[in-house]
C-alpha positions in Angstrom: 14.6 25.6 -1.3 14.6 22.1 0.2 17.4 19.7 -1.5 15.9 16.3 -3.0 17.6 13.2 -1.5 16.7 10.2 -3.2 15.0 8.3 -0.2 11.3 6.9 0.1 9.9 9.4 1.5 10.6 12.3 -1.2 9.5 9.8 -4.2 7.0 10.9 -6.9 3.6 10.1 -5.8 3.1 7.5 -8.2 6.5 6.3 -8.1 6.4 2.3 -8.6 8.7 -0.2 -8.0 9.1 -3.5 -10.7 10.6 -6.3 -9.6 11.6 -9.8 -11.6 12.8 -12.5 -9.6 15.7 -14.7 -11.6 15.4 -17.5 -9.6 11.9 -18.7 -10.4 10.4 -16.1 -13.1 8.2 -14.2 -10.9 7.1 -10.8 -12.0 5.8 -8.5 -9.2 5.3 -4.9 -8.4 6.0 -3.1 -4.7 4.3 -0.1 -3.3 6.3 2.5 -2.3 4.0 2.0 0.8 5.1 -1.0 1.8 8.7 -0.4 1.7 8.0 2.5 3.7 6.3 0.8 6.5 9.2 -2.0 6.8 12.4 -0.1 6.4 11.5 3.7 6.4 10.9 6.6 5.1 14.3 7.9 5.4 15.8 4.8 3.6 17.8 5.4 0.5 15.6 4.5 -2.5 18.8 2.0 -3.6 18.8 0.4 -0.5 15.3 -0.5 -0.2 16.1 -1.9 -3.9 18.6 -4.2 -2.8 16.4 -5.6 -0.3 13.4 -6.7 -2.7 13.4 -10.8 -2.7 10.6 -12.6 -4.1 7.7 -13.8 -1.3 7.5 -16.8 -3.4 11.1 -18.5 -3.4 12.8 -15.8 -1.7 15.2 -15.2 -4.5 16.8 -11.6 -4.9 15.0 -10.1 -7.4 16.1 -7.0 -10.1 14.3 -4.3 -9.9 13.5 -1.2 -11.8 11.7 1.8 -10.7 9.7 4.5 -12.2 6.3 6.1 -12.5 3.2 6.1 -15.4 3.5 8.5 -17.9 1.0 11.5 -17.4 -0.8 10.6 -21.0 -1.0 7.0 -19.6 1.1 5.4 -22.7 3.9 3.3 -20.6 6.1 4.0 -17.8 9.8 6.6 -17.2 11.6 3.8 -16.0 14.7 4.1 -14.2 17.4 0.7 -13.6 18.8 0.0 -10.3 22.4 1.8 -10.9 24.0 -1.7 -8.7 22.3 -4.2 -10.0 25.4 -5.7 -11.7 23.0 -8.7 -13.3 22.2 -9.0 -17.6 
């Protein structure tokens, strides 16, 4: 039995990744994809948090993560455990 590491790679398929940007008010989502194809797939899942910033003013954004309910009625959402932010 394979051990799960929390990295990209080994995320729930529909995994998603919400991001608000403090700085301007921006509300954005990030495919796992994408973060995949710039950093890795072996990058730690907090990592790859820490390095969302907004493509609009380039503030550091917050960022949760989670993926849709099977009965389509919201999302599990998880917090970035080091975001530090209110």
């Amino acid at each position: 039995m394979s051990q799960y590491r929390d990295v990209l790679s080994d995320l729930h398929p529909r995994h998603q990744f919400h991001a608000h940007c403090h700085p301007c008010g921006r509300f954005f989502e990030v495919p796992v994809t994408a973060l995949i194809e710039r950093l890795g797939p072996d990058t730690p899942t907090t990592v790859a948090m820490q390095k969302i910033t907004c493509a609009q003013c380039g503030g550091r954004a917050s960022v949760n993560r989670g993926y849709p309910k099977e009965d389509g009625e919201g999302y599990f959402l998880r917090p970035n455990p080091l975001d530090k932010r209110p």
